[in-house]
C-alpha positions in Angstrom: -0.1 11.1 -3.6 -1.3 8.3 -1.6 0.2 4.8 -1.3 -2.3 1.9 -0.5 -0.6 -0.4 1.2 -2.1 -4.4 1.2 -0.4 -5.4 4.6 -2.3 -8.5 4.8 -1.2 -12.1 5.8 -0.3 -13.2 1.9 2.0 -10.4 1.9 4.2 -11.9 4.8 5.1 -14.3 2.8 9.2 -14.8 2.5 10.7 -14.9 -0.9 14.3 -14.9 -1.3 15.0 -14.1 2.3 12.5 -11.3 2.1 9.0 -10.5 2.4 6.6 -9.7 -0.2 5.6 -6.6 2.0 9.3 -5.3 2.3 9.7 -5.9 -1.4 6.3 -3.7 -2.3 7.4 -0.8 0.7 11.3 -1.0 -1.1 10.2 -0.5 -4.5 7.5 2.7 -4.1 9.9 3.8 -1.8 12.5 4.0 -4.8 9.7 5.4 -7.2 8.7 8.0 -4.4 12.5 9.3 -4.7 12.4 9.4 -8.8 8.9 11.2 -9.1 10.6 13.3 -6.4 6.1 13.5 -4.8 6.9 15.6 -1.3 3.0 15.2 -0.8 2.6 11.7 0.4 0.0 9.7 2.9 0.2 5.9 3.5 -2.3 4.1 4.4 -2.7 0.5 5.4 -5.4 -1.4 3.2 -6.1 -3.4 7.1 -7.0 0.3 8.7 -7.4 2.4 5.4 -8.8 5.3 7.5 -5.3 5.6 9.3 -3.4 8.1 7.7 0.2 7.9 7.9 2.0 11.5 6.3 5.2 10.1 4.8 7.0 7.2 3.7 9.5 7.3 5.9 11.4 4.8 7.4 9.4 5.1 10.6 5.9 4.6 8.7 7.6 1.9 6.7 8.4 0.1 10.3 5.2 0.9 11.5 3.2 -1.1 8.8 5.6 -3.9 9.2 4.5 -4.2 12.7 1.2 -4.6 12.1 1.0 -6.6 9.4 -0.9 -9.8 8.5 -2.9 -9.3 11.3 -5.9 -7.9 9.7 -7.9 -8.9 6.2 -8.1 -5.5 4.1 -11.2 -3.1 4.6 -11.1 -2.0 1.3 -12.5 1.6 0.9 -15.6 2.5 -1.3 -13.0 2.7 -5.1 -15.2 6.2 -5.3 -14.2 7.5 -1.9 -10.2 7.7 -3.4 -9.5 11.4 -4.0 -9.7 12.0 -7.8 -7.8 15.0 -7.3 -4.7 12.8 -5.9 -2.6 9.8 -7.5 -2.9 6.4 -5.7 -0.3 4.1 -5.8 -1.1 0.5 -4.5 1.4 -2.0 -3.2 0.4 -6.1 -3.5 1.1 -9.3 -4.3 -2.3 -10.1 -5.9 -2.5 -12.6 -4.0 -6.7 -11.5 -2.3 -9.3 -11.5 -5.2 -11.3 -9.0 -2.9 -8.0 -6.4 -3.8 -7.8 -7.2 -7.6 -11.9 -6.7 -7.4 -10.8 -2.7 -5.5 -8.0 -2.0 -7.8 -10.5 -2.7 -11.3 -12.9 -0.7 -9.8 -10.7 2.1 -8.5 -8.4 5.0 -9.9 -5.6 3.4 -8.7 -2.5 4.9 -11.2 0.2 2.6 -10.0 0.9 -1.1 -8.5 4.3 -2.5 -7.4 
């Protein structure tokens, strides 16, 4: 499994006391437990050639740090492992990310 992760600016955006970004890393955090995946990466769509190799709370932190300082770098949609599911986490927010995820075999968005 890998988790995209869009950790740009729109995505700092507070909602309810929380950000859209804490929201997204909550929720496929919660569906990582139910699918009960031990086989995870995360990567940042800002550095999508960093490699993170859980979803731990450290990796969660991590991304968190970083965030909204970078626009995406949105990998080539063919260069995403057929042979793994991809999860993507977003707020739709960057038309460049809806163009990746139509064009990609992402399986899952929160």
């Amino acid at each position: 499994m890998t988790v995209w992760i869009d950790d740009s600016l729109s995505m700092q955006t507070l909602e309810d006391g929380a950000t859209r970004l804490d929201r997204g890393l909550h929720l496929v955090q919660m569906a990582l437990l139910e699918s009960a995946v031990h086989d995870v990466v995360v990567r940042p769509l800002s550095d999508p050639l960093r490699a993170y190799s859980s979803a731990s709370a450290a990796t969660m932190q991590a991304i968190r740090s970083h965030a909204g300082t970078r626009e995406p770098q949105l990998p080539a949609p063919d260069a995403l492992s057929p042979a793994r599911a991809h999860w993507l986490v977003t707020d739709g927010a960057d038309d460049a990310v809806n163009a990746w995820l139509g064009d990609s075999v992402v399986d899952r968005v929160f």
